[in-house]
C-alpha positions in Angstrom: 2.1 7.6 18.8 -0.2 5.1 19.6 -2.7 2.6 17.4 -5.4 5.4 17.1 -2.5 7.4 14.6 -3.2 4.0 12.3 -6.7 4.3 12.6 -7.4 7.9 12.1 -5.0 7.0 9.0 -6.8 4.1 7.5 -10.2 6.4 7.9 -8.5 9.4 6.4 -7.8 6.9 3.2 -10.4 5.4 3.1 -12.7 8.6 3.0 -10.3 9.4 -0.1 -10.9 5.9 -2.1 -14.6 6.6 -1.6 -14.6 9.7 -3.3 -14.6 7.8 -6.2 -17.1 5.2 -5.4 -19.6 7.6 -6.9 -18.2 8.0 -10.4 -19.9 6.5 -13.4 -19.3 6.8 -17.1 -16.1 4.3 -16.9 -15.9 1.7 -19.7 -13.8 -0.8 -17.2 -14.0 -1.9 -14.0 -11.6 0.5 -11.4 -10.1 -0.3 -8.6 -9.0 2.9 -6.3 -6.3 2.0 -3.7 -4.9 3.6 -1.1 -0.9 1.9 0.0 1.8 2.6 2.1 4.8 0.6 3.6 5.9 0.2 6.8 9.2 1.9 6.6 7.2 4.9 6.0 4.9 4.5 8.7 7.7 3.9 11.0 9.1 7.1 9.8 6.2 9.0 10.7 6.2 6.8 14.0 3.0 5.4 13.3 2.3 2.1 15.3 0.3 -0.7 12.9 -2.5 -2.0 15.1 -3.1 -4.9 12.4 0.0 -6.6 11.9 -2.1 -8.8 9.2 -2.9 -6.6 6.8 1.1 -6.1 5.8 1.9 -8.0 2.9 5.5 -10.0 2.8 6.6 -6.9 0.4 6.4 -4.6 3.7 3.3 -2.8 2.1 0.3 -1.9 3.6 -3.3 -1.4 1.7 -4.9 1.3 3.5 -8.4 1.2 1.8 -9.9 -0.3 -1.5 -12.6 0.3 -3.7 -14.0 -1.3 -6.8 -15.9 1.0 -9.5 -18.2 -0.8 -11.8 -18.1 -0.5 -15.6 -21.0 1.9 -16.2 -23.8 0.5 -17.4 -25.4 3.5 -18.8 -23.9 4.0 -22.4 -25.7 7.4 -23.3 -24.0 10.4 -24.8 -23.1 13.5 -22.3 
């Protein structure tokens, strides 16, 4: 498999952490994250294009997003 696998893969994830982007009515601040390791990605025989963005634990964020407290504090 080649680099593209590990692109298409941190696209896929981050499409999914985004889904989220758009909620509201939280009372705290969320943070959505999307992680793997690289055992598992060696599994699969994914090749990491970015050997920078493993951590010294081996794992791997994928895609991030922060969701604001909602400021809008009316009833539903």
């Amino acid at each position: 498999m080649t680099g593209d696998d590990f692109t298409f893969l941190r696209g896929l994830a981050q499409g999914l952490v985004l889904a989220y982007a758009g909620c509201n009515g939280n009372d705290d601040n969320l943070r959505y994250v999307a992680l793997t390791n690289v055992g598992a990605l060696e599994g699969a025989g994914v090749l990491i294009s970015d050997d920078s963005l493993i951590q010294p634990d081996g794992q791997l964020v994928l895609a991030a997003v922060t969701v604001l407290a909602s400021t809008d504090q009316r009833s539903a």
